[in-house]
C-alpha positions in Angstrom: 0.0 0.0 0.0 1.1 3.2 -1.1 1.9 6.5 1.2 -0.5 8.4 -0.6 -3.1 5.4 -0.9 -2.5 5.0 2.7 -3.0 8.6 3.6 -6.5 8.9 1.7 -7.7 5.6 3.9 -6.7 7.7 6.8 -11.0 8.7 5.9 -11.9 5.5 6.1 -10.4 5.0 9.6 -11.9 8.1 10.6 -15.6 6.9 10.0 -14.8 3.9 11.0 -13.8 5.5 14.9 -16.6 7.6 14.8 -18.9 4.4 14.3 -17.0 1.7 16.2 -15.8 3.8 19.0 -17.3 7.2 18.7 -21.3 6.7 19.2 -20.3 4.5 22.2 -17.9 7.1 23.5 -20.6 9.6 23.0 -23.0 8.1 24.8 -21.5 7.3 27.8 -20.3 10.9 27.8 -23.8 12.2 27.9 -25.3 9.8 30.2 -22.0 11.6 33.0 -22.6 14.6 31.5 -26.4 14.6 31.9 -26.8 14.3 35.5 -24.0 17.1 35.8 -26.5 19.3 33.6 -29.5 18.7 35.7 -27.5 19.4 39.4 -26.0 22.2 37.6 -29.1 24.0 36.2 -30.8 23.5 39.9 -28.1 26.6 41.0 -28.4 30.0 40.2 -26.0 31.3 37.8 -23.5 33.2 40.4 -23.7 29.3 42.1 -22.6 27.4 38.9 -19.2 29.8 38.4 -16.2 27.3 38.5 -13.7 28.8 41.5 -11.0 26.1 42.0 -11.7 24.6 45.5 -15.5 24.7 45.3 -18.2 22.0 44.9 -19.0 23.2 41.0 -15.1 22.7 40.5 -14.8 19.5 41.9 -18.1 18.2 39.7 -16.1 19.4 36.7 -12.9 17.4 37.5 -14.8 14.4 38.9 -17.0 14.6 35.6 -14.7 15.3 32.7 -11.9 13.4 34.6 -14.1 9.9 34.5 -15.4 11.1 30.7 -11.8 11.1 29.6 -10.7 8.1 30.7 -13.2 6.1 29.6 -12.7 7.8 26.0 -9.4 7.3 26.1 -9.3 3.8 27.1 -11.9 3.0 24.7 -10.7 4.5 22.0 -6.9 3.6 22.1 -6.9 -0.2 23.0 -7.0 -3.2 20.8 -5.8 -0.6 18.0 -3.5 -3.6 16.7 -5.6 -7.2 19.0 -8.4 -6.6 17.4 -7.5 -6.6 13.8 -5.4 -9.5 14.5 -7.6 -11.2 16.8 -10.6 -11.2 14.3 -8.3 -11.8 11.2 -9.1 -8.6 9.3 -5.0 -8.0 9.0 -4.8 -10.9 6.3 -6.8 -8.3 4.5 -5.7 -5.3 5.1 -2.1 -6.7 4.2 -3.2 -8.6 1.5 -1.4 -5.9 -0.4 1.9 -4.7 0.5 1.6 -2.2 3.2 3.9 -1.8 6.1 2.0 -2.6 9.6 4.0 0.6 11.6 3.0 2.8 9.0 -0.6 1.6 9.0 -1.1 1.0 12.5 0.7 4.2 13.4 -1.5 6.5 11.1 -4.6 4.5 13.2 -3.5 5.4 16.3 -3.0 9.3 15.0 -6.4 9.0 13.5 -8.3 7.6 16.8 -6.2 10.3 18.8 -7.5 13.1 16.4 -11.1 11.7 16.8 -11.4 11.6 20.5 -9.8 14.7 20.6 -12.5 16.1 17.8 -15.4 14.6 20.0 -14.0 15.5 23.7 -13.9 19.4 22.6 -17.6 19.1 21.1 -18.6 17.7 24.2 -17.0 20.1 26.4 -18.2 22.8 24.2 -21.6 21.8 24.3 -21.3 21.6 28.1 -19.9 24.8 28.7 -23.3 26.5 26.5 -25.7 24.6 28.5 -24.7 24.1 31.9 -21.5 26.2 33.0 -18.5 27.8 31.3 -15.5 25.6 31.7 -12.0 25.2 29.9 -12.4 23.7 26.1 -9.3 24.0 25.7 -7.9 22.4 28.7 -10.4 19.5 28.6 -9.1 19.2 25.4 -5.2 19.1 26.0 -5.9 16.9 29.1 -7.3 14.4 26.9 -4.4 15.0 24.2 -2.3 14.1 26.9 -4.3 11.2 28.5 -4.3 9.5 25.0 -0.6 9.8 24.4 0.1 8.5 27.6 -2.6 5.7 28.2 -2.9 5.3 24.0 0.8 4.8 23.9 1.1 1.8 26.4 -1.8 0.5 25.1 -0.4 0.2 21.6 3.1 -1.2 23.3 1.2 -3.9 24.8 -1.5 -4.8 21.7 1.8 -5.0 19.7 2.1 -8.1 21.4 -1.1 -9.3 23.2 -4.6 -9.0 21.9 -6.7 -8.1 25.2 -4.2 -5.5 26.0 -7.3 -3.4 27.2 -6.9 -5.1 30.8 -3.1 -5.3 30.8 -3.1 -1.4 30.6 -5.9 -0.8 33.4 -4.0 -3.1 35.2 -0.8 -1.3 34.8 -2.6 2.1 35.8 -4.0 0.5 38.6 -0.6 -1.1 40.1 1.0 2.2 39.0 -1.4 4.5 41.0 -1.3 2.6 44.3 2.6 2.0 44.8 2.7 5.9 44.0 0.3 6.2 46.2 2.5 4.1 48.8 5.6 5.5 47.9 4.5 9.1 48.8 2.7 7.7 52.3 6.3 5.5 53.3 9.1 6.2 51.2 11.3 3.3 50.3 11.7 1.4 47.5 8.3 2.2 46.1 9.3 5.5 45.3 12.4 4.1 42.9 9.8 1.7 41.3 7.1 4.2 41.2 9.4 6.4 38.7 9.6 3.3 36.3 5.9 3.0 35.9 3.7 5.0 33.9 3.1 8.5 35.5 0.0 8.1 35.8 -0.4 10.3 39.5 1.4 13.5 37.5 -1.7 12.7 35.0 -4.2 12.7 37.7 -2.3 16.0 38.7 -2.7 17.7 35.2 -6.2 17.8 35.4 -6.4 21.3 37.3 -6.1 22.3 33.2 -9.5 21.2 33.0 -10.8 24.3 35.5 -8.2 26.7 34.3 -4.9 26.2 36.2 -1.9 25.7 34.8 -0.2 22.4 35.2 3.0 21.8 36.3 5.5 21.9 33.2 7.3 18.8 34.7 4.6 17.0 34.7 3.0 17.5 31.1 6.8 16.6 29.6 7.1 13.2 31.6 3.6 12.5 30.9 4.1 13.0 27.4 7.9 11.4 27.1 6.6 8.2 28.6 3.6 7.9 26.1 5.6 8.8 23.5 8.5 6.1 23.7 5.9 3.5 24.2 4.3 4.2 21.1 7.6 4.4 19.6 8.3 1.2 20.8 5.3 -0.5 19.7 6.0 0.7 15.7 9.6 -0.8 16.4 7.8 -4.0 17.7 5.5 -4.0 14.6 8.6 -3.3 12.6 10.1 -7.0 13.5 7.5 -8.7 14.6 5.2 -11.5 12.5 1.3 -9.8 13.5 0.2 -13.5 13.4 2.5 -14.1 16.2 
């Protein structure tokens, strides 16, 4: 498969998102979003202002916090599993293409949709029920994907249900930071290995219009990155019907 051939089915993988991955995204969005709407509108407009520290603040980062992890997990994972799980890669190789060309231009085309639907979302929030940060939602997710995206494709280089291997990972990644902060010791060493997924949870003050810390956003981002770089290297040497 051609560059240029591969570039115009980058389309094609968009629909296909939206439709696999998109409606479902969406409409677990709304059904958070909805009962967010409803407390919200209950207030009187000086009530429903977003001060950092106050209950409206907390229902934003509680809200948009769960919203974007369940887009991003939903929409990253099983990016290379499920093709090769179900089979489809004998035909979408049937012609020459190269798998960490194909697969990589996937992974920037889910990425650009939940990024597309997360800001629509937001917007729409912000009209109806209180103003908030588009933009911040936004880059939170961005960052979210890259980080949570990237392991995922690391792992579904290799596995095909990498979808619980990475909430597994977050999960043993939160709770030795977690220890290592509370007792010191060698959690702390190991906690630096593992995905930083506490300096994620930390970011999230973008969404209600502080500024993250800069440290932060670049480790976040550094780890997601090499992780997706490794899975195209992966793909690069290794057999999909492996």
């Amino acid at each position: 498969m051609k560059r240029s051939r591969l570039l115009r089915y980058a389309l094609y993988q968009l629909s296909d998102y939206f439709w696999e991955r998109g409606v479902m995204v969406a409409a677990i969005a709304l059904l958070n979003l909805a009962s967010s709407v409803i407390s919200l509108h209950n207030l009187s407009p000086e009530e429903r202002v977003i001060v950092p520290g106050n209950e409206v603040a907390n229902a934003v980062l509680i809200t948009f916090g769960t919203i974007m992890l369940l887009a991003v997990v939903f929409s990253s994972q099983e990016l290379i599993g499920r093709s090769r799980k179900l089979g489809h890669y004998k035909l979408i190789f049937a012609k020459p293409a190269n798998p960490a060309l194909f697969y990589g231009q996937l992974f920037a085309v889910n990425f650009l949709g939940t990024i597309i639907l997360i800001t629509i979302l937001a917007g729409v929030f912000s009209a109806v029920a209180t103003p908030v940060s588009v933009w911040g939602i936004a880059a939170v997710t961005a960052c979210g994907f890259i980080l949570l995206g990237g392991i995922g494709f690391l792992v579904s280089a290799f596995v095909n249900f990498d979808s619980l291997l990475v909430m597994g990972i977050v999960g043993v990644s939160l709770l030795v930071s977690a220890y290592g902060e509370a007792h010191g010791g060698i959690a702390t060493t190991v906690a630096k290995v593992l995905p930083p997924v506490r300096q994620m949870h930390n970011m999230s003050v973008v969404m209600i219009g502080l500024d993250a810390n800069i440290t932060d956003v670049i480790w976040v981002l550094s780890y997601g990155t090499g992780a997706f770089i490794a899975g195209l290297v992966a793909l690069h040497f290794r057999e999909l019907a492996d």
